[in-house]
N, C-alpha and C positions, 0 to 999 in steps of 0.2 A: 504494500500500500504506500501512497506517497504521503508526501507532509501534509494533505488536508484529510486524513485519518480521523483527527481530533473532529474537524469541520463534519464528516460526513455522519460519523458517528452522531452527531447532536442534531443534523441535518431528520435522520430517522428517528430521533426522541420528538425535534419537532413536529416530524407527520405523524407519530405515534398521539399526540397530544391534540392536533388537527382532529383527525379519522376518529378518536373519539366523541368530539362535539359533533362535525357533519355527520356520523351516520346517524347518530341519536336524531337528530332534524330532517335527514332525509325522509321525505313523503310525512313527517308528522301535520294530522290534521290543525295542529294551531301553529304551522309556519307562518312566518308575520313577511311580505314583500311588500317591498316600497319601488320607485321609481327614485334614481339620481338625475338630477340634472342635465343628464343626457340620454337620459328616458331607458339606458339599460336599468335590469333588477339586482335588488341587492335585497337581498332575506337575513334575515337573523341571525343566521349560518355561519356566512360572508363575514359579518362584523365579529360575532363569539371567535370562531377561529383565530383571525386577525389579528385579537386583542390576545388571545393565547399565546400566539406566539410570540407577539411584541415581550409580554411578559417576561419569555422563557427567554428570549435572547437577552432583554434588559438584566436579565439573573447570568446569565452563563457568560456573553460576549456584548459587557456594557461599552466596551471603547467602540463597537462596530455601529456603522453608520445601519440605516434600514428604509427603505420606501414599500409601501402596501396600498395596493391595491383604494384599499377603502379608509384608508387611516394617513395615507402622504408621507413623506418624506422625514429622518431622522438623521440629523447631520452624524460622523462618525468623530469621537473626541479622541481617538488616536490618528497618530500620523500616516498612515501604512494603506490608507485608503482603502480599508475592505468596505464593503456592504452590503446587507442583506437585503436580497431584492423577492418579496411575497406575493402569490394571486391564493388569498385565502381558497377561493374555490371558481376553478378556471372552467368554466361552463354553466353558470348559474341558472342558463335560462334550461338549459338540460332538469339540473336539478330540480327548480320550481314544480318541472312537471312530471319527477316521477321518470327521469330516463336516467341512466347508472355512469353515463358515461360522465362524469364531472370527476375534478379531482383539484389538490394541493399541490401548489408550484414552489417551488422554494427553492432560491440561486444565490452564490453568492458570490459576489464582484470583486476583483481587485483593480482598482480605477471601472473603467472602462469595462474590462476583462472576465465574462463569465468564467470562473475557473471549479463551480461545482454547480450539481443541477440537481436534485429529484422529481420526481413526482408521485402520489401517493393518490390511486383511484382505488378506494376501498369497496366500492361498490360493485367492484369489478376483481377486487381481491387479487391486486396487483400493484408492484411500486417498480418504479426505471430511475435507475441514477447512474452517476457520473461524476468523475473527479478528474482534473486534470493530470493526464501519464496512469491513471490508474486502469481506463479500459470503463464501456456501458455493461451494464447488469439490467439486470431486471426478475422479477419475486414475487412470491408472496409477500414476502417481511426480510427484513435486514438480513438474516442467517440465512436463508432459501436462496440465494440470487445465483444468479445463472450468466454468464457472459454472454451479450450479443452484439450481431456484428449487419452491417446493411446486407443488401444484395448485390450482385455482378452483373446483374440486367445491364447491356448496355446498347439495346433498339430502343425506339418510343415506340415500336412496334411490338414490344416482347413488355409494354412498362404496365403496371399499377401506379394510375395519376389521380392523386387524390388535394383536396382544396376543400375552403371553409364554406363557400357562396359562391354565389356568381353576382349577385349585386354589385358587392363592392370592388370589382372586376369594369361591370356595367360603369357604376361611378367615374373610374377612373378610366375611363373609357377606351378599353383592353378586353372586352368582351370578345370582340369575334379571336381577339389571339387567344384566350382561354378555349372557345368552344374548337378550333382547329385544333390545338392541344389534346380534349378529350378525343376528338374525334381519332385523332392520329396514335393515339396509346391504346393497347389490347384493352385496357380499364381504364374505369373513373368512376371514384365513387368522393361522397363529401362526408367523412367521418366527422372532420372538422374539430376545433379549440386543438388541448394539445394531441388530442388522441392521432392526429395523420400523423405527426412527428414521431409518436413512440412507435408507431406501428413501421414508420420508414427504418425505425435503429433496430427492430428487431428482423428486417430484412423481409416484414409483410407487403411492402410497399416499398415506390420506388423514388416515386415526387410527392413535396407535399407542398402547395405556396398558399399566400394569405397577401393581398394588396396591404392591409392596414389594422397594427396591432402596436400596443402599449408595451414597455417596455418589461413590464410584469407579465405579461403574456407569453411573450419568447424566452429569456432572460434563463430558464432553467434548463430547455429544451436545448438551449445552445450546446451544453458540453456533451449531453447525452449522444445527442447527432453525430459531433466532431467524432468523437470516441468509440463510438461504432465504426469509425470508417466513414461518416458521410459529409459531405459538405452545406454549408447551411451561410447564404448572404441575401443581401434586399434585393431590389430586382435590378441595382446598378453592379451589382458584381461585389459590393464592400461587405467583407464580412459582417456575421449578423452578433449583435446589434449595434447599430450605429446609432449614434446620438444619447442623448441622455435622457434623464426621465421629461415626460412631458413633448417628447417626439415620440412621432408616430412612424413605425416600424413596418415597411415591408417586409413578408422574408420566402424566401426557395430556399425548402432542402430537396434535397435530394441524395442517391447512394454515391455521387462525385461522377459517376462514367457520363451520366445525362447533364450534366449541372450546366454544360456551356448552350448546351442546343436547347436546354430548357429558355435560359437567358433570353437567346436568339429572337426565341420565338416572341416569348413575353414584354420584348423591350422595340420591338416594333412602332413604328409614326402609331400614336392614339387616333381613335376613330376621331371625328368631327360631325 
């Protein structure tokens, strides 16, 4: 194991501590949902989690900085610029209605630099993580994990093309190069939030892109991806993620063989 040992280890006491409040609230009849200010949902879940962990990092890694999801940014009071970067629960609207596929993001940065990732979907009774030089896993629970690695696909004839929407495709007006894309790949399907990602490190899948996501959204998914073997940047080629919190994050992963002709494709003149 390498030096973020200490890190990952606490990383799984964190989603230990998650997975207990969310599943308790998954599907319970008196979930409380609200609307944020930009009319996605945030449940009680969302917040309990959040504040969980803030806690547990404020007790174990009080010098580390921390930004979440639903609770914003905590500067770091040591020099060394780590920080923990949280999506208490990365699919909420999954959740709200009763679909399994949601889970806990949990990354942590040096500057810039995703150097650990998990993720913790209990509902699904599976966690994928990653440590920088350590290599992706994936498990039931900490002790169970298993090494996984992408795929060798390298036709978009022979690919599984997976993505969140087409809206926000549409939006940015790269719709027709998304739909040549599916059309041109064996598959496409939209698992969508983090699940295309894990499923790309476990070599279920080949492509996964998203036009537009928050920096808590990808931020865990980065090391897992890398570490399997795959590549993972925006849609201008810069690795992912670029920018800091409060930028919005395109990102393409992929298993690295398809990652330029993915580009290609996606980076095309926008419709008008």
């Amino acid at each position: 194991m390498t030096g973020y040992a200490d890190d990952l280890a606490l990383a799984h006491t964190l989603a230990d501590a998650a997975d207990a409040i969310s599943t308790a609230r998954f599907r319970a009849l008196d979930l409380r949902v609200e609307s944020k200010p930009d009319l996605t949902p945030v449940s009680d879940a969302d917040t309990a989690v959040e504040r969980r962990i803030r806690d547990l990092l404020g007790e174990h890694r009080p010098a580390d900085g921390l930004l979440g999801e639903e609770y914003g940014a905590q500067p770091a009071a040591g020099p060394d610029g780590r920080r923990w970067v949280i999506d208490p629960i990365d699919g909420t609207k999954n959740f709200v209605r009763g679909v399994p596929v949601w889970g806990t993001l949990i990354a942590l940065l040096e500057g810039d630099r995703p150097v650990l990732g998990l993720v913790s979907a209990p509902a699904l009774g599976r966690r994928w993580w990653a440590a920088a030089g350590a290599g992706a896993w994936a498990g039931p629970d900490r002790d169970s994990g298993e090494p996984i690695h992408v795929s060798a696909v390298r036709q978009l004839g022979d690919a599984s093309f997976c993505y969140s929407s087409l809206t926000g495709w549409e939006a940015a007006g790269r719709l027709d190069a998304m739909l040549g894309l599916m059309r041109d790949c064996w598959r496409s399907r939209a698992y969508g939030d983090f699940y295309g990602y894990v499923l790309l490190a476990e070599g279920a899948l080949d492509v996964m892109v998203e036009p537009e996501l928050s920096l808590w959204d990808v931020a865990a998914l980065v090391p897992i991806v890398r570490e399997a073997g795959g590549t993972i940047t925006d849609l201008a080629g810069t690795p992912a993620p670029a920018g800091g919190p409060g930028t919005e994050h395109s990102a393409v992963a992929s298993n690295g063989e398809l990652h330029s002709d993915i580009l290609d494709r996606l980076r095309r003149p926008a419709e008008r």
